[in-house]
N, C-alpha and C positions, 0 to 999 in steps of 0.2 A: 504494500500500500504506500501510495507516496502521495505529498502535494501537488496541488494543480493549480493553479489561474484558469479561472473560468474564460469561454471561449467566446461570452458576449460582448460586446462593443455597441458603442452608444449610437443609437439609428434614430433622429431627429423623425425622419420622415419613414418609417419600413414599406420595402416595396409588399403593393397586393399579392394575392396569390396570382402566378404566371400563366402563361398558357401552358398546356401539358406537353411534357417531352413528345416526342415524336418516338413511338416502337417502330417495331419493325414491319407491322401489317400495314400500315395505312402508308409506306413509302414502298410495299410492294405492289399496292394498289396503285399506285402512281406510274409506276414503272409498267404496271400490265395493263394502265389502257393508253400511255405510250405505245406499247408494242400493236396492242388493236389498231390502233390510227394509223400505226404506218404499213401492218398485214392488209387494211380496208385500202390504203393508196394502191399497194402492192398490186391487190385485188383486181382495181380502176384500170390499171395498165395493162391487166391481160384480160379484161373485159370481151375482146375480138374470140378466147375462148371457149371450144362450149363446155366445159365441165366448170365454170368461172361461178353460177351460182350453186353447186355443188362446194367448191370452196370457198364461199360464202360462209354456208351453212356450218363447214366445221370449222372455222373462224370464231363464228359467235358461238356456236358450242364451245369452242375450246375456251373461251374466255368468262362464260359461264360456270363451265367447271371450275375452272382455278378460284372465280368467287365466292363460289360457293364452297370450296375445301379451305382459303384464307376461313372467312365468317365461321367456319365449324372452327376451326383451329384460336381463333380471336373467343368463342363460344365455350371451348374449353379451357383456354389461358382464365378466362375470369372465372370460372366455376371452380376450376384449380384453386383460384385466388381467394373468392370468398370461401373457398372450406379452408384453405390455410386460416382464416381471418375468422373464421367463426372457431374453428380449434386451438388457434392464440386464446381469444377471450373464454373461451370455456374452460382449458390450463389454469386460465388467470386466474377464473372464478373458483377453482378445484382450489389451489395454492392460497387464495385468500380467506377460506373456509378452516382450510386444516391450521394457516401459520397463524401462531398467535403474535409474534412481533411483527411490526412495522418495515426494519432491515428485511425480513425472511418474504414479507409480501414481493416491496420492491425489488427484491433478488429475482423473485420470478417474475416480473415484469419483464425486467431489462434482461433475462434471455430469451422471453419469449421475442421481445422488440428487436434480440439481433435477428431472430430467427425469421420475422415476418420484413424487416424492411433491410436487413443487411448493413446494419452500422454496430459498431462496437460503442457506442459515445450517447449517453442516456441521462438527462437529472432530471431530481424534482425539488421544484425549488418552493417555497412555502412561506405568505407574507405573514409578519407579526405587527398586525395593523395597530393595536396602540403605540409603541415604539417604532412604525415604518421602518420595520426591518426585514430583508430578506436572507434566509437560511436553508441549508440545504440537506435536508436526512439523508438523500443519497445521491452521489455524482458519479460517473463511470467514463472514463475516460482509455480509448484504447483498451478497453476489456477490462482496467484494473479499475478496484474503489479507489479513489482521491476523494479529499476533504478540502472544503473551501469553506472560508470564513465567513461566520453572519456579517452583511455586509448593511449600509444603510440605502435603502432606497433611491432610486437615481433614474438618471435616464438611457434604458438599455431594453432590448428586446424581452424579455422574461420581466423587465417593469412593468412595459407597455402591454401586454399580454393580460397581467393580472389586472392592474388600470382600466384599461380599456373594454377587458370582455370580453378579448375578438382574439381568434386565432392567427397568427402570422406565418406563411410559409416563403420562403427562401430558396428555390425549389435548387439552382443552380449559379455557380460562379457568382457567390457571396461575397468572394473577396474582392472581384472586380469593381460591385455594389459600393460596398464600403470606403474603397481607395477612391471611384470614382467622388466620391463623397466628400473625402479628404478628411474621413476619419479615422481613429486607432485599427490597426489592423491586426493586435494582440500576437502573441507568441509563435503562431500558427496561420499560414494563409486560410481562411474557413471557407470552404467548398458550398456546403448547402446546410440550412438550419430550419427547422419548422418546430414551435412552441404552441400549445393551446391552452384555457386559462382549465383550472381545477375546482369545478361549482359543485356548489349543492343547493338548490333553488337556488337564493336570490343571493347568497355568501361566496363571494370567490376564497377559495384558499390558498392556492398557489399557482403554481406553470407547469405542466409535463414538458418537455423537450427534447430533442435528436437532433444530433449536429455532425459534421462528418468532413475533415481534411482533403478527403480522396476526390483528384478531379474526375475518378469514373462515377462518383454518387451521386446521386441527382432526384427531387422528391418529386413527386405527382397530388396532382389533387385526392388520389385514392389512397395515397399514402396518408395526405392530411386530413381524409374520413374516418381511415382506421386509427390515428392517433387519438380525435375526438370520442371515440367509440370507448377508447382503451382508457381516455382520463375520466370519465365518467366510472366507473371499477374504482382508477384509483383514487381520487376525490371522495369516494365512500369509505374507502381503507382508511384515508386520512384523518375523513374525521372520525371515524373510530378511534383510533386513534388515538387525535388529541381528547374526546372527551373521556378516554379511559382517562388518560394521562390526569385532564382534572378531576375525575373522579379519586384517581390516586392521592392526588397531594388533594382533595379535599379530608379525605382518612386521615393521610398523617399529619393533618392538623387537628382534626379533632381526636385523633389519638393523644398528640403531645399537650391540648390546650384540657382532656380528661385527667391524664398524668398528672399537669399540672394543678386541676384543681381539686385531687385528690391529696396533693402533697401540701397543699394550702390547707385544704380541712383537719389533716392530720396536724398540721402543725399547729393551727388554732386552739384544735381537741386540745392536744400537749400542753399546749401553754396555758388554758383553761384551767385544768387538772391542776397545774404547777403551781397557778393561781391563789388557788382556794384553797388551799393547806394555808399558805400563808394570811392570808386574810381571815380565817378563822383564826390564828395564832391571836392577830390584831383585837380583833372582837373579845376572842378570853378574856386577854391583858386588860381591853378597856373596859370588859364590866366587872373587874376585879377593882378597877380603879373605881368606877362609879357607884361599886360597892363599901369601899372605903370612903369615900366624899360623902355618902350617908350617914354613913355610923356617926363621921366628925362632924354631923347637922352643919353643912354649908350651906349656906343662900345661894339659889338658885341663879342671883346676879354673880355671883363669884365668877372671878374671871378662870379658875381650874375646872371650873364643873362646867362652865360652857365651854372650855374647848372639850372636855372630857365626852360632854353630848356633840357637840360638832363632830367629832374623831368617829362616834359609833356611828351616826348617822351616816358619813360620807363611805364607813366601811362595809356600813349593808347596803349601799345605793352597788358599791364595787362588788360586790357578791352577787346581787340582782344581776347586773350588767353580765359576769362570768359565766351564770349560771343561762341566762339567755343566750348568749352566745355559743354554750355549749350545743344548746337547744336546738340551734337554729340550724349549729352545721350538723348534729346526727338529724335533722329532717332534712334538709336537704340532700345528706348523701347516703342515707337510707329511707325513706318518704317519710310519710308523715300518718302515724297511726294513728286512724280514728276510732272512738265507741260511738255507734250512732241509735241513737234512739229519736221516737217519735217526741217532737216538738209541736206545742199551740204557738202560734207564730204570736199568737194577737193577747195573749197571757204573759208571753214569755217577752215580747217588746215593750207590753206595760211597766211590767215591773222593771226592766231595765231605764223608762222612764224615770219612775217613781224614786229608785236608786239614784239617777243623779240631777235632780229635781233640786234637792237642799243646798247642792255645788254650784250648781247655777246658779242659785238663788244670791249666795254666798261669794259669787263672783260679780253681782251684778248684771246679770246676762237673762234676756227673757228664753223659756224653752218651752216648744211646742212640742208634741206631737200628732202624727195626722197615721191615723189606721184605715185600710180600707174594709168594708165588711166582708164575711165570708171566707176568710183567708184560709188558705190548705195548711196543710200539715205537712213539716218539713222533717225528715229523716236526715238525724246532723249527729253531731257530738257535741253537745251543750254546752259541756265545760269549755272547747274551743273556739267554739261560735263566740260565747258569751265574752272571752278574750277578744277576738275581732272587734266587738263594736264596742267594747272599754279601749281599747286603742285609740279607734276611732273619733270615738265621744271624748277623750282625754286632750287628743291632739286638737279637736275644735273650742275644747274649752282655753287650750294652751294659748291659741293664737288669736282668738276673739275678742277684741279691744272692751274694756268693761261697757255697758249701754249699746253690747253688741247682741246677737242672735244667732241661737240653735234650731233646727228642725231635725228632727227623727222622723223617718217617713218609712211603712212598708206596704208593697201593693202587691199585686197579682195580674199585672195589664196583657198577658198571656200566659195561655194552658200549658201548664208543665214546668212556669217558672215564679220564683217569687223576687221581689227587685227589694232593697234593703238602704235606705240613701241617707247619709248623714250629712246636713248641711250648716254653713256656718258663713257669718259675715265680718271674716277676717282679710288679710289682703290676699290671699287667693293664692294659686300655684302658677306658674308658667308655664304657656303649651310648651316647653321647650324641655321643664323639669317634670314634667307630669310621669313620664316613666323611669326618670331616675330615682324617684322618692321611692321606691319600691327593692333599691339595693338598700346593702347593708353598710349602715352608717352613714347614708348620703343624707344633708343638709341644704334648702334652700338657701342661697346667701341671699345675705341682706335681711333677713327674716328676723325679728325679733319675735323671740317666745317667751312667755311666765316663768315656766323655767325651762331649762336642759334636756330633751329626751336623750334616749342611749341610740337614735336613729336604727331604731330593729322593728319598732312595731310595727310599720307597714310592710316589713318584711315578712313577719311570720303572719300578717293577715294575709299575704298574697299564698304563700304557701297553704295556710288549711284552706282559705277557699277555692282553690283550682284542685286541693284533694277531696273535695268534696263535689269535684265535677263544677265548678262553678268558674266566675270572672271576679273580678276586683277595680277600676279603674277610678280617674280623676276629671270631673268637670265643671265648668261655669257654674257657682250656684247664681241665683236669681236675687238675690241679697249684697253681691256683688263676690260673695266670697268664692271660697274652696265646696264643694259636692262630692263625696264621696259617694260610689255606687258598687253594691253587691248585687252580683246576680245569681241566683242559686236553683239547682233542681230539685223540685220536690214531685211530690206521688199522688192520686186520688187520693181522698179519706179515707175511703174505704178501704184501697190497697195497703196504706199505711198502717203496721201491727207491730204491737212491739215483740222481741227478742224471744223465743221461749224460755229462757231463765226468769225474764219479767213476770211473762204472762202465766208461770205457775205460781210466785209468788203471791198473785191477786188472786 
């Protein structure tokens, strides 16, 4: 295998396809009614004879015959020709069935291509239309592979080829073409070149091509049918091809970006774990001390007993935090396990009302609720549900300016779902952050809140409600604020039963 310089050169203008070579029958046709015309003078001159229309007759018989044995012989040449050309491409077709690489395809191409057009010299060249690049899987040159460099887009016949759409033939004395031209005439005087482009509907992919030194080569328009024939095959291979290829490296991305974020969750676990040893060490010590601050009756103002309560309280917020976090990454990287029993949607929103009714109240904040009648029965895990819209309801009381407003709303406005919508008249989300709020730990900027969340709760609301077959997302409220919306599957009434553990219980 060695290197090569490719054998194209830059053709401003390329000539059309040519007239076709001249074979051999259509110039012995020439030559036998030559001979007729001058047997019919012949003829004329011994007219004074009487056997004169008797040789007439085997005149134009004998010139009949020969046309008629030429035409059979021209009748055969092509029948010859298309079964060579239909047993090329059915090779081709065999070969691109059995080989599963790309090389092994175009290896049997480019023998079948010496075999049907007589050239040793074959590429495919293939455009990489966001970087306008052109690159070459396989070039053959004199019967050997050569490797030619991804090159950038230019102006050269296998450019124009792909470019344009159109096929270019070259049929003979190429190099005369080019010198006439008073362009590069490359390493090699080039005899004859024909390229066609490599489509699939409406996507050009690259060039097939055949090019040949030899001033005996010479191509024909039949040549440049079969070539069209043959890139159509291979334009299929290719893009097979390339979408395995993206199929490939789409896997080993998501192989390494799974790796990766299992090695993330392990280390989170870890350090979680690592965590909480020490932070309960912390907690001992501080109610050891808080135990001690007792006994010596200190006032509550004392400057050791409030940091002593500051110390506990910032050590169970860091506990919460650890312990959520652990939470979050065993549900994430092993799901998230529900108990689901039957819920009264309209029982069970109430009192989550009624629950933060007083908080409101106590924050300055008017809070509605709007129920619709009728509600189904939803098949959930209570205890997790009931997390959700403490999230939910926390974060709009978080951020709703005091003489601000809540709405709890849950409806039924299609069979088979129930909609769940927390609204509030705070300064709202950004379309922009609207699904970022849903990682872990991500923070609106600019946002002031009452206090600090650990930035998890919308997280683990998104998680139990997509395991619950459900949605989660964030929109305009009508108050001007932030909307929270659950959407959830629930069951006919009737269908809804509770668990047989329950249901022997009662």
């Amino acid at each position: 295998m060695s290197k090569s310089s490719s054998p194209e050169t830059a053709l401003p203008n390329p000539a059309e396809p040519q007239q076709k070579v001249l074979d051999g029958s259509p110039l012995l046709r020439r030559i036998l009614l030559a001979a007729f015309l001058i047997l019919v003078l012949f003829i004329f001159l011994l007219s004074q004879r009487p056997d004169r229309y008797w040789l007439s007759a085997m005149a134009l018989l004998f010139v009949l015959l020969a046309e008629t044995t030429l035409s059979l012989r021209d009748l055969r040449g092509k029948a010859h020709q298309q079964n060579r050309q239909l047993s090329t491409l059915s090779a081709i077709s065999q070969a691109m069935q059995n080989a599963a690489q790309l090389d092994e395809i175009l290896a049997a191409i480019q023998q079948r291509v010496r075999q049907q057009l007589g050239v040793d010299n074959f590429y495919v060249a293939l455009y990489d239309e966001p970087n306008r690049q052109i690159w070459y899987p396989m070039a053959v040159k004199d019967g050997q592979v050569v490797y030619w460099a991804v090159r950038p887009l230019a102006n050269r016949l296998t450019d124009r080829v792909i470019l344009e759409r159109r096929a270019i033939l070259l049929p003979a004395q190429a190099h005369q073409e080019l010198k006439r031209t008073g362009l590069p005439l490359g390493e090699e005087p080039l005899s004859a070149w024909m390229g066609v482009p490599l489509q699939v509907a409406e996507r050009v992919l690259g060039c097939l091509a055949v090019f040949s030194y030899s001033p005996f080569t010479s191509f024909c328009s039949e040549d440049l049918e079969f070539l069209q024939t043959l890139a159509g095959q291979v334009a299929v291979a290719v893009q097979n091809f390339l979408l395995s290829e993206q199929i490939r490296q789409s896997e080993q991305r998501i192989q390494h970006m799974t790796l990766q974020s299992h090695q993330r969750e392990l280390l989170t676990e870890t350090l979680v774990h690592d965590l909480r040893s020490p932070i309960g060490t912390v907690l001992s010590a501080l109610e050891v001390i808080a135990t001690a601050v007792e006994k010596e009756d200190i006032s509550p103002k004392d400057t050791l007993r409030r940091a002593v309560t500051i110390a506990q309280q910032g050590a169970e917020r860091l506990l919460k935090l650890t312990d959520r976090v652990l939470e979050i990454t065993r549900m994430e990287e092993s799901g998230v396990k529900l108990e689901k029993q039957p819920i009264k949607v309209s029982e069970w929103i109430l009192s989550m009302f009624q629950e933060y009714q007083p908080r409101c109240a106590a924050e300055q904040l008017a809070f509605h609720l709007h129920l619709e009648p009728n509600l189904p029965t939803l098949i959930a895990d209570e205890e997790k549900m009931r997390r959700v819209l403490h999230n939910l309801l926390d974060n709009a009381i978080n951020f709703t300016p005091h003489g601000g407003e809540i709405r709890l709303l849950a409806s039924a406005p299609q069979a088979g779902w129930l909609i769940l919508q927390v609204e509030d008249s705070g300064p709202g989300i950004p379309p922009a952050d609207r699904e970022k709020v849903f990682e872990r730990f991500y923070q609106v900027a600019g946002q002031e809140a009452k206090q600090r969340g650990s930035g998890l709760g919308l997280t683990f609301c998104r998680l139990v409600v997509q395991a619950h077959g459900g949605d989660i997302w964030v929109e305009d409220s009508p108050q001007g604020g932030c909307r929270m919306v659950i959407r959830m599957p629930v069951q006919p009434l009737e269908a809804a039963s509770l668990p047989p553990e329950s249901s022997a219980a009662d």
